[in-house]
DSSP file (Angstrom, degrees, kcal/mol; ACC not computed):
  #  RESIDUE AA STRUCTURE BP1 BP2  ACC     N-H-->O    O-->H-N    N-H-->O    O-->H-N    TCO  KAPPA ALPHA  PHI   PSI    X-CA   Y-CA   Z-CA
    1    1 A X              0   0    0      0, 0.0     2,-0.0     0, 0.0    41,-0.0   0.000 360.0 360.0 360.0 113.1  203.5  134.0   69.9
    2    2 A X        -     0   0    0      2,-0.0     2,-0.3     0, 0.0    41,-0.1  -0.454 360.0-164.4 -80.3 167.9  201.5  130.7   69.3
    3    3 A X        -     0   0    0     39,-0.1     2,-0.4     2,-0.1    39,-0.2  -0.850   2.7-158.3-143.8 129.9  197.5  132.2   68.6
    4    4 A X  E     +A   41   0A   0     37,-1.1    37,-3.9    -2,-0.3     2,-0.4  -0.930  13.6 178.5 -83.3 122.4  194.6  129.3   68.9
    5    5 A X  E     +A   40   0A   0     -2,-0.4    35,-0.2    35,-0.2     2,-0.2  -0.778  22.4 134.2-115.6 169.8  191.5  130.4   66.9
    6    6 A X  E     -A   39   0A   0     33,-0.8    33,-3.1    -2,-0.4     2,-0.3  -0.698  67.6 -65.9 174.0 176.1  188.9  127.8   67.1
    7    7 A X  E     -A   38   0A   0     31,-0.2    31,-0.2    -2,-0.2    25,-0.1  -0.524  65.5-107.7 -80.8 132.6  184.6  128.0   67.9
    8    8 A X        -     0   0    0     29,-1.2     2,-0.2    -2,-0.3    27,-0.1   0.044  32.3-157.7 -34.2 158.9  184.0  129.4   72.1
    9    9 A X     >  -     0   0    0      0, 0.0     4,-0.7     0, 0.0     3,-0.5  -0.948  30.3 -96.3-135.6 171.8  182.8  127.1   74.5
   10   10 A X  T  4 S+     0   0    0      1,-0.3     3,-0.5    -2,-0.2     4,-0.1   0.670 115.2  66.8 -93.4  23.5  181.2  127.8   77.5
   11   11 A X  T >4 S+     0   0    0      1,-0.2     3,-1.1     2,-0.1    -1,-0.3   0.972  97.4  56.4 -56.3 -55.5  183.9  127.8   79.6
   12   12 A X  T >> S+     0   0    0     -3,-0.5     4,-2.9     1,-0.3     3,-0.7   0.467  77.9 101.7 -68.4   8.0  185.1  130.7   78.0
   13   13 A X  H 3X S+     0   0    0     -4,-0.7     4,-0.6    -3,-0.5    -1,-0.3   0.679  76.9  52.2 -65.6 -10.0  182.0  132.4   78.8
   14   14 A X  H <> S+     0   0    0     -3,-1.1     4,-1.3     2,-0.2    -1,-0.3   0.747 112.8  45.1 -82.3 -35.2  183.5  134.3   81.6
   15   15 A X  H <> S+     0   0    0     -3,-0.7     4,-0.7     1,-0.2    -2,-0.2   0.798 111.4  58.0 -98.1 -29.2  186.6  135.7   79.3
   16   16 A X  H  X S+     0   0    0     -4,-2.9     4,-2.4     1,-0.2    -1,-0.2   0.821  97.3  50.1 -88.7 -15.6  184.1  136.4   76.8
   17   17 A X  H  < S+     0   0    0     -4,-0.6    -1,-0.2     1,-0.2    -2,-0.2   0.903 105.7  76.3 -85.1 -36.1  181.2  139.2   78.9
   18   18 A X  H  < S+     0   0    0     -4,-1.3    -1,-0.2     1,-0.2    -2,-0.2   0.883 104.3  27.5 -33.8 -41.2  184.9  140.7   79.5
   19   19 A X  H  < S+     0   0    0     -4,-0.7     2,-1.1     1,-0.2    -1,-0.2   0.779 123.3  46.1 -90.2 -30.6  184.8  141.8   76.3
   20   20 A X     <  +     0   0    0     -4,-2.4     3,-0.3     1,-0.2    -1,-0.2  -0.704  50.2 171.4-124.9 103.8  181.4  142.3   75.4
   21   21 A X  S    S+     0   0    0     -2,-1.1    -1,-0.2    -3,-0.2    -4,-0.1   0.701  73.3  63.3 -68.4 -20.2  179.4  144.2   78.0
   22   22 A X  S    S+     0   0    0     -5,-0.1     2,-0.4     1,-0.0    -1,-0.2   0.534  84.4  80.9 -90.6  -6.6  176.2  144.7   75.8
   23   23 A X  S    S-     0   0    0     -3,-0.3     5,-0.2     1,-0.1    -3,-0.1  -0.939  80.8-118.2-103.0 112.7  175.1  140.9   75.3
   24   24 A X     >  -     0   0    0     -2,-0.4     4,-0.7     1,-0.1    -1,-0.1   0.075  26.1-116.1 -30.3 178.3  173.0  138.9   78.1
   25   25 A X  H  > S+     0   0    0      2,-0.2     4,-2.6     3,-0.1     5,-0.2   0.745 120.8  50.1 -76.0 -65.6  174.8  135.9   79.4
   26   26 A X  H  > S+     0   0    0      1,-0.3     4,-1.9     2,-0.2     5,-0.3   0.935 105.3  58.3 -51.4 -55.5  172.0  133.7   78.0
   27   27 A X  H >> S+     0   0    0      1,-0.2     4,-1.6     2,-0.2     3,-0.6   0.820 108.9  45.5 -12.5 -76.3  172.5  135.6   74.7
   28   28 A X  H 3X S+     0   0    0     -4,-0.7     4,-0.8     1,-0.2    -2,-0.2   0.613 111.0  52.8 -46.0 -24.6  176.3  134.4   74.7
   29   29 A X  H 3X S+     0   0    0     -4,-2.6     4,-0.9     1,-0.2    -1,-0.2   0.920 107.9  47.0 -95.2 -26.9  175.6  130.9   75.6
   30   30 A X  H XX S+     0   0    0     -4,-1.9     4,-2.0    -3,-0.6     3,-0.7   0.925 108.7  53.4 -78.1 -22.0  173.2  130.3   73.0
   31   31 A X  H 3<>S+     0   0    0     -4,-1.6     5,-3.2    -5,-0.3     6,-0.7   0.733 107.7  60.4 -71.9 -13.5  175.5  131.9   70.1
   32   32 A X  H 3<5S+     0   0    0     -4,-0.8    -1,-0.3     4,-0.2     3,-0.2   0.737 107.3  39.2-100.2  10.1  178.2  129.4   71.4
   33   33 A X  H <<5S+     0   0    0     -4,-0.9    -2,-0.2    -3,-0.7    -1,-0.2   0.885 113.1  54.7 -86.3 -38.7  176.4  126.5   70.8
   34   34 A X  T  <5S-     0   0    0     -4,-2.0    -1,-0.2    -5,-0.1    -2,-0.2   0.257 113.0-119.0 -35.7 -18.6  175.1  127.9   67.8
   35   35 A X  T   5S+     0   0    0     -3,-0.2    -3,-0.1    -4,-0.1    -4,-0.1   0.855  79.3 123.2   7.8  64.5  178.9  128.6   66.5
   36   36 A X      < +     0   0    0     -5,-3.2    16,-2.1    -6,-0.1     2,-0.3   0.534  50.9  83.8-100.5  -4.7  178.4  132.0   66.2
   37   37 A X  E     - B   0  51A   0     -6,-0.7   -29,-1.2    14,-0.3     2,-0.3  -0.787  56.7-163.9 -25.1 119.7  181.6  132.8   68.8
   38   38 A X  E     -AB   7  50A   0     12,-1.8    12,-2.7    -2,-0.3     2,-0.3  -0.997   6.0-159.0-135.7 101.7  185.1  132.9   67.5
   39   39 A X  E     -AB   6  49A   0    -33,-3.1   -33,-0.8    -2,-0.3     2,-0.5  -0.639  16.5-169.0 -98.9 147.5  187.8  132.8   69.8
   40   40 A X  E     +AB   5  48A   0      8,-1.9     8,-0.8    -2,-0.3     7,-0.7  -0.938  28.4 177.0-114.3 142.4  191.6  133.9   69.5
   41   41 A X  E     -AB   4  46A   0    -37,-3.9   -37,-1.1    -2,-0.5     2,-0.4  -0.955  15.6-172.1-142.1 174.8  193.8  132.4   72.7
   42   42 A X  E >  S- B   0  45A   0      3,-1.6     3,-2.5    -2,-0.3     5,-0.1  -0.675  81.1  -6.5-145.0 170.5  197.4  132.4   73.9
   43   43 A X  T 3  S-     0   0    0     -2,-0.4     3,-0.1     1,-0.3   -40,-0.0   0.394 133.2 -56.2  46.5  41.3  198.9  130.7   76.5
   44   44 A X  T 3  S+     0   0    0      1,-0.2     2,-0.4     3,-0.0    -1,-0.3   0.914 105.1 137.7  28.5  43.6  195.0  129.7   77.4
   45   45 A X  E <   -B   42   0A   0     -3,-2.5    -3,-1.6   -30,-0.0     2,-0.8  -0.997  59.7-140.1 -89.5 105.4  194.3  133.3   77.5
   46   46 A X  E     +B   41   0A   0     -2,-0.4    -5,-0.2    -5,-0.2     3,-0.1  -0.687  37.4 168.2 -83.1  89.7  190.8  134.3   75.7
   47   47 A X  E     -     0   0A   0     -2,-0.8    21,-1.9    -7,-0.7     2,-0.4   0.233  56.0  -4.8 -86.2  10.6  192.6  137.6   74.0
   48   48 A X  E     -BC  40  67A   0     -8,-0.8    -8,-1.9    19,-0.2     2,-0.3  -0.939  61.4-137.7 174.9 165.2  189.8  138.4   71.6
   49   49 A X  E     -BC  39  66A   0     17,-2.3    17,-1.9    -2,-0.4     2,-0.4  -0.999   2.9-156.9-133.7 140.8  186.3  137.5   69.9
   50   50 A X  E     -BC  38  65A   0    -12,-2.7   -12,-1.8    -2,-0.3     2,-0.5  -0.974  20.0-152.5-116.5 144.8  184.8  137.4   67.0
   51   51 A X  E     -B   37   0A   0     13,-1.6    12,-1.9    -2,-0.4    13,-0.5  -0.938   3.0-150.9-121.1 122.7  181.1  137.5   66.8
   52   52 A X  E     + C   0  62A   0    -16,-2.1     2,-0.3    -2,-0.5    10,-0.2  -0.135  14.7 167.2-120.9 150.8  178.4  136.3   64.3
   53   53 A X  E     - C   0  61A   0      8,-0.5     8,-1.4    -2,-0.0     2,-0.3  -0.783  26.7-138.9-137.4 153.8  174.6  137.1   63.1
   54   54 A X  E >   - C   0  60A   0     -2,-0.3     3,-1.8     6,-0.2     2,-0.8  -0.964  11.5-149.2-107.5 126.7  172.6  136.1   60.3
   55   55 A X  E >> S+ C   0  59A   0      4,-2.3     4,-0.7    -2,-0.3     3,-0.5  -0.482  92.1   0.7 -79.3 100.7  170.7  139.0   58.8
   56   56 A X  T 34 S-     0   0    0     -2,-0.8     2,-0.6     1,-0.3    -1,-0.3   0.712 118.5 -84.6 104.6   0.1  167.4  136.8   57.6
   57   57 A X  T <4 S+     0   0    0     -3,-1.8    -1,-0.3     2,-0.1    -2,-0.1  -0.456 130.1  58.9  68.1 -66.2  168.5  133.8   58.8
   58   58 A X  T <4 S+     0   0    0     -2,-0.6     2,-0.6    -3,-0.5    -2,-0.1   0.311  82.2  79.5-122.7 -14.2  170.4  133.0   56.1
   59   59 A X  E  < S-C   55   0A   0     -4,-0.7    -4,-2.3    34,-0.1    -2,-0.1  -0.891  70.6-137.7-120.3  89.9  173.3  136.1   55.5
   60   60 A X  E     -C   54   0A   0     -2,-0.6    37,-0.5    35,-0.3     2,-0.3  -0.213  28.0-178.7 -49.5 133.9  176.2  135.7   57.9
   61   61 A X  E     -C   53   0A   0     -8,-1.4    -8,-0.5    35,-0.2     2,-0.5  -0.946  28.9-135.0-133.2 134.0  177.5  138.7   59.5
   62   62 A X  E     +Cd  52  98A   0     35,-2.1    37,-0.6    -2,-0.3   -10,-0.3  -0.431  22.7 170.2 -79.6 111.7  180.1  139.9   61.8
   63   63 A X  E     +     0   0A   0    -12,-1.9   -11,-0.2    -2,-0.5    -1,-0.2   0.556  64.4  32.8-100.6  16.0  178.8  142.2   64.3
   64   64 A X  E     +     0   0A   0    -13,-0.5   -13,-1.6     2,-0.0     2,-0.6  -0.488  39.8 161.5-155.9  93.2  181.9  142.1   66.3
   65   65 A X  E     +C   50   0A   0    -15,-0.2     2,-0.3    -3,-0.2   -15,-0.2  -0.893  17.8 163.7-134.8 137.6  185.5  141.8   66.7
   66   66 A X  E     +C   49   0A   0    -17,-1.9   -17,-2.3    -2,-0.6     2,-0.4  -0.867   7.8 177.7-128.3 154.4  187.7  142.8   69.7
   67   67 A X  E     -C   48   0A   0     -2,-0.3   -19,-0.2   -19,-0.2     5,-0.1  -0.911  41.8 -87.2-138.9 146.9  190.9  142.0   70.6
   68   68 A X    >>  -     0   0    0    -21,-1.9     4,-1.1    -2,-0.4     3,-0.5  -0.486  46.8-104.2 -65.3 168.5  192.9  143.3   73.8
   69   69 A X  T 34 S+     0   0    0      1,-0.2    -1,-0.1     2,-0.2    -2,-0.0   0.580 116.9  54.4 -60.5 -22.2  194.7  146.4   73.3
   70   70 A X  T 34 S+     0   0    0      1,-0.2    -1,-0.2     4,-0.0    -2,-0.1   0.810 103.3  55.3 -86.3 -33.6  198.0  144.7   73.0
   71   71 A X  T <4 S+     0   0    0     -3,-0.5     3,-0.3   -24,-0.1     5,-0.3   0.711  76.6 107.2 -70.6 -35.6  197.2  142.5   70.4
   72   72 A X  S  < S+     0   0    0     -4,-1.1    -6,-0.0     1,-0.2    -3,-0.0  -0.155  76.4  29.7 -60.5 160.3  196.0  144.4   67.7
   73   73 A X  S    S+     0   0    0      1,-0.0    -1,-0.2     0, 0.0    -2,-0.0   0.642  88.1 102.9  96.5   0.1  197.8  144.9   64.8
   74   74 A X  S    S-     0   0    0     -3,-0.3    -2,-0.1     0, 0.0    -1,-0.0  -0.095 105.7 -98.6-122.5  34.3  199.6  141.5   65.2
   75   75 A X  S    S+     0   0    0      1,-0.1     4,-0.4     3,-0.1    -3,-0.1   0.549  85.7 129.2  43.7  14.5  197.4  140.1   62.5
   76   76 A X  S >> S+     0   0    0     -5,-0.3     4,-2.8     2,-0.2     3,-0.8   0.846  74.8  58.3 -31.4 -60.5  194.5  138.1   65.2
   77   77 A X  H >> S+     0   0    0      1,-0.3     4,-1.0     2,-0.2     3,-0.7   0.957 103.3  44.9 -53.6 -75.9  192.0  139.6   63.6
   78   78 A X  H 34 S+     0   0    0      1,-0.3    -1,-0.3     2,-0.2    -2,-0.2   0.281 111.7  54.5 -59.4   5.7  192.7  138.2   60.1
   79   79 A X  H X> S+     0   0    0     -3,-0.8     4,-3.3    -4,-0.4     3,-3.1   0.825 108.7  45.8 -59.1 -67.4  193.3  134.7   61.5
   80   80 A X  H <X S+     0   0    0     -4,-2.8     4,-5.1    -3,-0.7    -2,-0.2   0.902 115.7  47.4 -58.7 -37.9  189.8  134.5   63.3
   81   81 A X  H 3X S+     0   0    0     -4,-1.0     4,-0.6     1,-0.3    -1,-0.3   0.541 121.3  44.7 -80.7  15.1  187.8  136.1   59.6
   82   82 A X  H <> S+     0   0    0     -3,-3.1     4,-2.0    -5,-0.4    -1,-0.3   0.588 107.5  47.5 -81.2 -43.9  190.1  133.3   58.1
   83   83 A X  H >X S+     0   0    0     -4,-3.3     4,-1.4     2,-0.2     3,-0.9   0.998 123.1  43.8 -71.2 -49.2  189.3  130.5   60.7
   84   84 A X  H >X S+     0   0    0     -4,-5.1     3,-0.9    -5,-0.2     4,-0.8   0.895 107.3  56.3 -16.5 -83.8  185.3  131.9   59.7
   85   85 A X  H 3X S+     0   0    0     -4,-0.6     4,-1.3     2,-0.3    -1,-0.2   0.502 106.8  53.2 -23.2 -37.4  185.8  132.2   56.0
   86   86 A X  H <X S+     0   0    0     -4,-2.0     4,-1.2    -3,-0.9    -1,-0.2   0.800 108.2  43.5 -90.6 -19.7  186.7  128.8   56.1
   87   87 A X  H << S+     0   0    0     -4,-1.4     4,-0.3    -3,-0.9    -2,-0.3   0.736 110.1  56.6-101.2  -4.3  183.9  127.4   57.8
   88   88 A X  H ><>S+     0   0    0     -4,-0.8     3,-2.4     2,-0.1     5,-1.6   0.953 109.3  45.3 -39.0 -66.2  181.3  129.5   55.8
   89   89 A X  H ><5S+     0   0    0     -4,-1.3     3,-0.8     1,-0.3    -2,-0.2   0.704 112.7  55.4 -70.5 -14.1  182.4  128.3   52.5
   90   90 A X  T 3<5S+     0   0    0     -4,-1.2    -1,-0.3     1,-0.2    -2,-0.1   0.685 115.0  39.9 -42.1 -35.9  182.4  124.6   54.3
   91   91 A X  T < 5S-     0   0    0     -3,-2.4    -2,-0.2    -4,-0.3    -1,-0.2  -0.291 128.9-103.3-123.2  20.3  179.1  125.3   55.1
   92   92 A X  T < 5 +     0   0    0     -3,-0.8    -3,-0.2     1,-0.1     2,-0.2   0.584  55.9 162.0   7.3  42.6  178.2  127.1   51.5
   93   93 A X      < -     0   0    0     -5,-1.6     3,-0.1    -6,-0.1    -2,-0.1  -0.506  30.6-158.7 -33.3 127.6  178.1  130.9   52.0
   94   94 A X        -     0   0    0      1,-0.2    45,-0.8    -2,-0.2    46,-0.7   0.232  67.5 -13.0 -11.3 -35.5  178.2  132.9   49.6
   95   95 A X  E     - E   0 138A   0     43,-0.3   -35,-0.3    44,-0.2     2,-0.3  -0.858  49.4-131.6 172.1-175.1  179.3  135.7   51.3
   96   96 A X  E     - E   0 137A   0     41,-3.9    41,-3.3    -2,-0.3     2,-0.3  -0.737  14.6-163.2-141.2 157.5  179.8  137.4   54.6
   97   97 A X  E     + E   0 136A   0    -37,-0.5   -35,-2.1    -2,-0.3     2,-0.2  -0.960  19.1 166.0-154.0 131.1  178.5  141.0   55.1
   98   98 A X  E     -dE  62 135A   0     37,-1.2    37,-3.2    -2,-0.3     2,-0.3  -0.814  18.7-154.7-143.0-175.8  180.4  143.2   58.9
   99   99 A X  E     - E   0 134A   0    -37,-0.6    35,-0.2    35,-0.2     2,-0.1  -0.854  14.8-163.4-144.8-172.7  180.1  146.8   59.4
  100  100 A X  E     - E   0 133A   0     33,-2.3    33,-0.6    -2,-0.3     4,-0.3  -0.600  39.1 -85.9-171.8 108.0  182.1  149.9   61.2
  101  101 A X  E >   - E   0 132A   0     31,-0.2     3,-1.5     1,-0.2    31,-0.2   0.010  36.6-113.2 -35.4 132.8  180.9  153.4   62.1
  102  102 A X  T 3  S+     0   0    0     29,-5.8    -1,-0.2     1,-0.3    30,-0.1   0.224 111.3  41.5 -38.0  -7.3  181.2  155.7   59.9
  103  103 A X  T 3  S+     0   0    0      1,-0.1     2,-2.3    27,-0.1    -1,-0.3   0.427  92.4  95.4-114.9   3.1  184.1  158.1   61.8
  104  104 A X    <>  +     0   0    0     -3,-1.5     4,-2.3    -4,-0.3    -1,-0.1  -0.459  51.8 161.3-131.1  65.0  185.7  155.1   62.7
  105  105 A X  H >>  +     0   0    0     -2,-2.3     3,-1.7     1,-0.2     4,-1.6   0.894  66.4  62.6 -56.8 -77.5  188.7  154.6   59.6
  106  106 A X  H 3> S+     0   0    0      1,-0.3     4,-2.9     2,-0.2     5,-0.2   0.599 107.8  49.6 -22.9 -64.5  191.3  152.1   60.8
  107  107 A X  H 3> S+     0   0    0      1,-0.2     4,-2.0     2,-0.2    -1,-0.3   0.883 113.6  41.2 -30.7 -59.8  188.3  149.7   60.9
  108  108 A X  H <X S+     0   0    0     -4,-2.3     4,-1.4    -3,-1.7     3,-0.3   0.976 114.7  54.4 -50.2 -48.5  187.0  150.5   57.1
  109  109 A X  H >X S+     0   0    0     -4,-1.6     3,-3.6     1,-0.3     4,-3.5   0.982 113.0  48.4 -58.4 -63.2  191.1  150.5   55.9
  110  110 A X  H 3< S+     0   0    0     -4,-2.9     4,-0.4     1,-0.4    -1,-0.3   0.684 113.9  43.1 -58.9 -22.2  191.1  146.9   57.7
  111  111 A X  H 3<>S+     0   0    0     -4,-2.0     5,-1.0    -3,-0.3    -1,-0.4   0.588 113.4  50.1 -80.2  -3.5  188.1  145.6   56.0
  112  112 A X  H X<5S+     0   0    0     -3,-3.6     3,-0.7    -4,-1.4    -2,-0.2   0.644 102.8  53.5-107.3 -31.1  188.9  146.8   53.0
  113  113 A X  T 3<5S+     0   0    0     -4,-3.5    -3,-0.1    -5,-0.3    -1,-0.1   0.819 106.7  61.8 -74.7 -17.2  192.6  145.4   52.7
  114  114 A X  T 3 5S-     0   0    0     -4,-0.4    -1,-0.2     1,-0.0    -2,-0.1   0.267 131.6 -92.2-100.9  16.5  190.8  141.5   53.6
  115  115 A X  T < 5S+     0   0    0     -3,-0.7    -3,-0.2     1,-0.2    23,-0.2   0.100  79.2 151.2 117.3 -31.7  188.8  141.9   50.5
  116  116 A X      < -     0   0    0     -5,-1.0     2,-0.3    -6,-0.1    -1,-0.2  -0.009  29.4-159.4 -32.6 100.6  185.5  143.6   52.1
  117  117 A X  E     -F  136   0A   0     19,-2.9    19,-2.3     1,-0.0     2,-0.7  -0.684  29.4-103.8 -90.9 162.5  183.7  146.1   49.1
  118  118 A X  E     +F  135   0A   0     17,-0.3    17,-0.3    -2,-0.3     3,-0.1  -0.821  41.1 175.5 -82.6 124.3  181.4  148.9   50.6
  119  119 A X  E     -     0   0A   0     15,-2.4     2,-0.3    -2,-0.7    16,-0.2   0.570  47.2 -31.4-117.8  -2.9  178.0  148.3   50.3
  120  120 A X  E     -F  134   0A   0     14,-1.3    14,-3.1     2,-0.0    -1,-0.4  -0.957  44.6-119.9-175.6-160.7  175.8  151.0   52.0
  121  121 A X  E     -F  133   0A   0     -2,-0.3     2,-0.5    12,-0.2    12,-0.2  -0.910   6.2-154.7-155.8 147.9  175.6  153.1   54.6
  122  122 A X  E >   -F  132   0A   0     10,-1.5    10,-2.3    -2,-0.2     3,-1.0  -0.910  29.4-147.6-135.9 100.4  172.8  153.3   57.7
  123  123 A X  T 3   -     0   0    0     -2,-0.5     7,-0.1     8,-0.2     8,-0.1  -0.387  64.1  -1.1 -77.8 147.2  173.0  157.0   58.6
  124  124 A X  T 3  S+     0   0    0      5,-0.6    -1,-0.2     1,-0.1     5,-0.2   0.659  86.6 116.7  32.9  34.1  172.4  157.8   62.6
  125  125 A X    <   +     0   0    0     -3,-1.0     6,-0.2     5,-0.2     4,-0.2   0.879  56.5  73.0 -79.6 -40.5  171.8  154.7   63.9
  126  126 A X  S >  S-     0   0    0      4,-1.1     3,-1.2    -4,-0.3     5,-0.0  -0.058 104.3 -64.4 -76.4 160.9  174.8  154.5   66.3
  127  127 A X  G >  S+     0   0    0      1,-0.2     3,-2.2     2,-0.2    -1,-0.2  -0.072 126.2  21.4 -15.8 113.7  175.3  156.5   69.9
  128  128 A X  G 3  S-     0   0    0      1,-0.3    -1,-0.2    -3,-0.1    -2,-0.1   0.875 135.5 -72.4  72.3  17.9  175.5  160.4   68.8
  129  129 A X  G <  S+     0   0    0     -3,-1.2     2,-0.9     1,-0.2    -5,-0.6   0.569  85.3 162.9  41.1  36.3  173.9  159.8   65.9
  130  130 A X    <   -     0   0    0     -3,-2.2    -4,-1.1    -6,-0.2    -5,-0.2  -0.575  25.9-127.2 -83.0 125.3  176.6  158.1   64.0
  131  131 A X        -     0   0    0     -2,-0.9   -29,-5.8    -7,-0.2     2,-0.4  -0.248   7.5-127.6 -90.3 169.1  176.5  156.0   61.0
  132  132 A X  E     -EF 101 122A   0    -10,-2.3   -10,-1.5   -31,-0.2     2,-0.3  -0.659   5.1-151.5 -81.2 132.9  177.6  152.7   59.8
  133  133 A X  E     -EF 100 121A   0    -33,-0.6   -33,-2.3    -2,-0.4     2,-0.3  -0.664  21.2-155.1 -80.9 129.3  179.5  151.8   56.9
  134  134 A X  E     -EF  99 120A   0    -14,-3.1   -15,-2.4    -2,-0.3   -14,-1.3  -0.948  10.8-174.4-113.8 152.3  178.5  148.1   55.6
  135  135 A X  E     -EF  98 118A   0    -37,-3.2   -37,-1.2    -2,-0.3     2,-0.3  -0.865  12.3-156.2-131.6 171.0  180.8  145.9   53.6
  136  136 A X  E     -EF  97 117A   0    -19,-2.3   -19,-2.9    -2,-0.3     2,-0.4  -0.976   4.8-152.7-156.3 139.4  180.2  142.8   52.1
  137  137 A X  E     -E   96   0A   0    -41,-3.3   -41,-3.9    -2,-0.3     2,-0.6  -0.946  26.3-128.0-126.0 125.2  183.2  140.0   51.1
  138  138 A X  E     -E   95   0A   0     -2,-0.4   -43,-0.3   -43,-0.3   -41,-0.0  -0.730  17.1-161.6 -73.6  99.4  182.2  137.6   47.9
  139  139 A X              0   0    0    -45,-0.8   -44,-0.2    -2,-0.6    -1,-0.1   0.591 360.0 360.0 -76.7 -22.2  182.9  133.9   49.7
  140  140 A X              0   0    0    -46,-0.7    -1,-0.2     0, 0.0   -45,-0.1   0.613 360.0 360.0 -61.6 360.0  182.9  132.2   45.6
């Protein structure tokens, strides 16, 4: 299974509102110019995204990554927060800061094995009043 990560473009903007229903169009197109959009592909198949913030300007964070159902688990994820990682510290980050609701373990276990410490917690923000777990990964 060959995997391409590399930065979106806006072709792939159609493959990418597949995944993420909750971000405008316009939204998406400026974060891929921006190279905040992190694509995994096959076969020239857009199977997953990863997506980028900066909290301040200045403190990269991942507020997203999804993969199709078939694909997780195959190590995807941890190529795109590699193909990231590298271009943060390219780019001299310091570190990278994601989150995952609080009921939501598999996520925590998986940030936690790529290096990711816990660093707070934002109680009832989420749908149903769940909270988030934040982590934060030391780029030095």
């Amino acid at each position: 299974m060959s995997i391409v990560v590399r930065f979106a473009e806006l072709d792939d903007m159609k493959a990418i509102m597949q995944f993420d229903h909750h971000t405008r169009q316009e939204v998406l197109e400026s974060k891929i110019g921006l190279y905040e959009i992190i694509v995994a592909e096959r076969c020239d198949e857009i199977i997953g995204f990863l997506k980028l913030e900066y909290i301040w300007s200045k403190i990269p964070y991942i507020s997203l990554i999804i993969l199709k159902t078939e694909f997780r688990g195959k190590g995807i994820g941890t190529l795109m927060l590699n193909y990231l990682v590298d271009f943060l510290k390219m780019n001299g980050f310091g570190t990278l800061l994601s989150s995952s609701q609080v009921d939501e373990v598999p996520p925590q276990t998986w940030h936690r094995k790529k290096g990711f410490v816990e660093c707070g917690i934002l109680s009832g923000i989420n749908e149903g009043g769940v909270g988030e777990v934040f982590f934060m990964m030391s780029l030095e």
